[in-house]
C-alpha positions in Angstrom: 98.4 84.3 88.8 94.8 85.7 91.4 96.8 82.7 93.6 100.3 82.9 93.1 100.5 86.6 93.4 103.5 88.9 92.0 105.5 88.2 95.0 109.1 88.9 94.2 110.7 85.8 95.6 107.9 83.6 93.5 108.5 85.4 89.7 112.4 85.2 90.3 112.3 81.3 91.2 109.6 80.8 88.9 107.5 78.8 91.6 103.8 78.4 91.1 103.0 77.9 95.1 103.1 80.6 97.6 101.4 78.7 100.4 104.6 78.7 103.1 105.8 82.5 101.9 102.0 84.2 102.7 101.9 81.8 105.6 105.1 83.7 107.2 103.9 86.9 105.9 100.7 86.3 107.9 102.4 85.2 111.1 104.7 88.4 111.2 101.4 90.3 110.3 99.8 89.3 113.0 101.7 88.6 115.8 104.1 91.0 115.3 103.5 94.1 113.2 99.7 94.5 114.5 100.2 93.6 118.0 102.9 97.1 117.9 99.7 98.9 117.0 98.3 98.4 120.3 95.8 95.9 118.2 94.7 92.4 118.8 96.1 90.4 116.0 93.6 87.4 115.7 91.1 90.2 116.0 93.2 91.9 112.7 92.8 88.1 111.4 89.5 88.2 111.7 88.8 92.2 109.8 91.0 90.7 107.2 89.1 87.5 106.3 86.1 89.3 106.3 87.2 92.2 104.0 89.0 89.0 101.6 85.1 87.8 101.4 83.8 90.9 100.4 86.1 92.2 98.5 85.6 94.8 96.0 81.7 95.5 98.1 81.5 99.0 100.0 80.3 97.4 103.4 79.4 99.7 106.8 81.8 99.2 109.6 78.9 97.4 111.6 78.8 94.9 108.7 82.3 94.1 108.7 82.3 93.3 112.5 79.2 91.0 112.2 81.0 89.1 109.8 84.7 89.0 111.3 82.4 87.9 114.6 83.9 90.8 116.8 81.6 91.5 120.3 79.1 94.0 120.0 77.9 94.7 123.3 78.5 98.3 122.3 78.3 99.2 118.4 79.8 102.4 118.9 82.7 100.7 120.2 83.0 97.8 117.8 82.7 100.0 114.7 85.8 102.3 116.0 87.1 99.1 117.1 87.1 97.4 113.4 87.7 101.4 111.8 91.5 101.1 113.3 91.8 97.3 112.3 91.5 99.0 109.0 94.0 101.8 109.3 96.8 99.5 110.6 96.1 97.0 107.7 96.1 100.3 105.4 99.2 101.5 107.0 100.7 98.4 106.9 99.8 98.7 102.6 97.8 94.8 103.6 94.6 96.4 101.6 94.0 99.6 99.7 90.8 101.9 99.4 88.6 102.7 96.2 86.8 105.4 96.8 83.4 105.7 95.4 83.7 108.5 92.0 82.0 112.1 92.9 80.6 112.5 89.3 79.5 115.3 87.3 75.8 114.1 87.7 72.8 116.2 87.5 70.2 114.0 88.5 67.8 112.3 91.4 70.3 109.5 92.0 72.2 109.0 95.1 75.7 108.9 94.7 77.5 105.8 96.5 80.8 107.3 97.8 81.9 104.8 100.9 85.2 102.7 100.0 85.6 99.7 98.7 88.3 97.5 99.8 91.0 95.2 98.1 94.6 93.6 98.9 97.8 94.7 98.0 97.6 91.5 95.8 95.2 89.5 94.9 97.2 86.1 96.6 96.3 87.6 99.9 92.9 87.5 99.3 93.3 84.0 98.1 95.3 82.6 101.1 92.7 84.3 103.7 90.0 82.4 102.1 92.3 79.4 101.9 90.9 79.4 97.6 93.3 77.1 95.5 93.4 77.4 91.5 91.4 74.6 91.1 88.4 75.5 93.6 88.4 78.7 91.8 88.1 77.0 88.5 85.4 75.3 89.9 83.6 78.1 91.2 82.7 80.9 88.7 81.3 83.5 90.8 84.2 83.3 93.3 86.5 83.4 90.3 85.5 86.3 89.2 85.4 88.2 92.3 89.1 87.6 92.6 89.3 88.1 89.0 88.2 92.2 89.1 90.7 92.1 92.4 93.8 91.3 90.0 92.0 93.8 87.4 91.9 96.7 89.6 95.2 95.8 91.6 97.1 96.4 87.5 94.6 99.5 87.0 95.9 101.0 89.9 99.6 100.5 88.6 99.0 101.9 85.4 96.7 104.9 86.8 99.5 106.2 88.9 102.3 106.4 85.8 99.5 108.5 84.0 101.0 112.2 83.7 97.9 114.1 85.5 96.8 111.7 87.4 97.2 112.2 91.5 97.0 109.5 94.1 93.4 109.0 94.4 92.8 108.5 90.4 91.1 105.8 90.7 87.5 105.5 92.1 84.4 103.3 91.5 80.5 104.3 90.8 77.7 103.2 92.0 74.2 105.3 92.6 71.0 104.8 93.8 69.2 103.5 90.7 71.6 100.5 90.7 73.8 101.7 88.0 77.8 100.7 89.3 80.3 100.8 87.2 84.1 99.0 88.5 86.1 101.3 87.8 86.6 104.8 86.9 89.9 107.2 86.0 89.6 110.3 86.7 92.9 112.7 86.3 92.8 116.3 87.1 92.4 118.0 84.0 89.0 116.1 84.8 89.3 113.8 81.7 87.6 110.6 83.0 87.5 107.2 81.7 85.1 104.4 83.2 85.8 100.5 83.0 84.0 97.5 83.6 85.9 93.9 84.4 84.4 91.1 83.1 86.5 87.6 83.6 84.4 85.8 80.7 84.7 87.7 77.0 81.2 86.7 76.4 79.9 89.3 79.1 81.6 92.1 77.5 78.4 93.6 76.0 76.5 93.5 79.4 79.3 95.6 80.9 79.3 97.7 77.7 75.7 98.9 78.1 76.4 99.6 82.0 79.3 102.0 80.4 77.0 103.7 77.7 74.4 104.6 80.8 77.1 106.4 82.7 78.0 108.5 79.2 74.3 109.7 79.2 74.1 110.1 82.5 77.0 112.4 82.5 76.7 114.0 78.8 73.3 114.9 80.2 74.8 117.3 82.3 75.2 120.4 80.9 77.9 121.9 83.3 80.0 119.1 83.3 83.7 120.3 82.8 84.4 117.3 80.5 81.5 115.0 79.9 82.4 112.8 77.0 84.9 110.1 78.7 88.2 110.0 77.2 87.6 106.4 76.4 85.4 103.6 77.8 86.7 100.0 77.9 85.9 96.6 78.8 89.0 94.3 80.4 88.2 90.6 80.4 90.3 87.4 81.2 91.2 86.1 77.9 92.3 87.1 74.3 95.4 88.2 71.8 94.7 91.3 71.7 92.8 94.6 72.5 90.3 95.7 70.3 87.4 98.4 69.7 83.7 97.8 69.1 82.4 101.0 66.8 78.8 100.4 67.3 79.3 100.6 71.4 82.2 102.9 71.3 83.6 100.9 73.8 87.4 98.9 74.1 87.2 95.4 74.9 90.9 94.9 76.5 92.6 91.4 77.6 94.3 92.3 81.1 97.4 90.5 80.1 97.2 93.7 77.0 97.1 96.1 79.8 100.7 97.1 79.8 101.0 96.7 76.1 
């Protein structure tokens, strides 16, 4: 599915392979829809890849153009430079921003508020990298990286038919005493929810206790307009069906149950 994507042509002929369809979706990307933005498409090429390898990491602007190997005789320059490679692919709905969550927090740790970066759908990512089913199979780590990509493209869906929720619901956290948390609903009554994405069910306690220090950390504030979390959850790759763990207080959720 992180390969094949939920391309409309693909689910209606039931093909599996999406190689030639992204490969003309690329070409009209970048040769023709970019290069009407006054932009260099194998420069856009280049943004893209990198943000595909990093996806789902807040990275600087300086960053991005070391890895997508754009000149930096003048940094300045280069940062704007990759800043509106960004806004044509955001335009263009090529990748969406996550925000990092403003949260109710009274405490010494730096909040982590620069976005995070992910495709449309998760096949783009794929196809950049040039990733097949079976490497990813092969490769946990990169796996699972696509993995929370697919996660948080669904969460997105859902988040937006939410009655309350407006078009920025869904952020990320991350502070300065390395607590970061994948996802986070927030609507604006202010009810929050926070979510951690784990591709193997065996890691769901690890992203349970991550959950349970972001309840504190929030609960300890006093002023905090709502700071119990309307529910804390867990999605992972596999399983019949969702389920709640008393002791943690936490929802461990299959992300094909999502929709359920």
């Amino acid at each position: 599915m992180i390969c094949r994507g939920g391309w409309p042509a693909v689910i209606k002929e039931k093909r599996t392979e999406t190689g030639a369809l992204l490969e003309a979706y690329f070409d009209a990307l970048f040769e023709v829809n970019i290069p009407r933005k006054k932009l260099k498409g194998n420069e856009s090429r280049r943004v893209a890849q990198a943000l595909a390898r990093n996806t789902g990491h807040a990275l600087t602007l300086k960053t991005i153009a070391a890895d997508a190997q754009l000149p930096a005789s003048d940094s300045t320059q280069t940062a704007a430079k990759v800043s509106d490679h960004i806004a044509a692919l955001e335009e263009l709905y090529v990748i969406e921003s996550v925000r990092g969550w403003d949260a109710p927090i009274r405490s010494k740790s730096r909040l982590r508020t620069k976005p995070k970066y992910y495709f449309s759908d998760p096949s783009l990512t794929a196809a950049l990298l040039q990733i097949t089913p079976e490497r990813l199979i092969e490769e946990g780590q990169l796996f699972g990286m696509l993995f929370e990509s697919l996660a948080m493209h669904d969460l997105a869906v859902y988040t937006e038919a939410l009655p309350g929720a407006s078009g920025d619901a869904l952020h990320y956290y991350r502070d300065s005493d390395g607590l970061e948390i994948d996802a986070v609903i927030e609507l604006r009554t202010g009810q929050w929810a926070g979510l951690e994405i784990k591709l193997g069910e065996n890691r769901w306690r690890e992203g349970a206790k991550a959950l349970n220090r972001l309840r504190k950390k929030v609960a300890a504030n006093s002023a905090a307009r709502n700071p119990s979390p309307a529910f804390m959850a867990v999605i992972v790759g596999a399983g019949e069906a969702a389920r709640y763990d008393k002791e943690e207080d936490v929802y461990i959720i299959p992300l094909t149950a999502l929709g359920a």
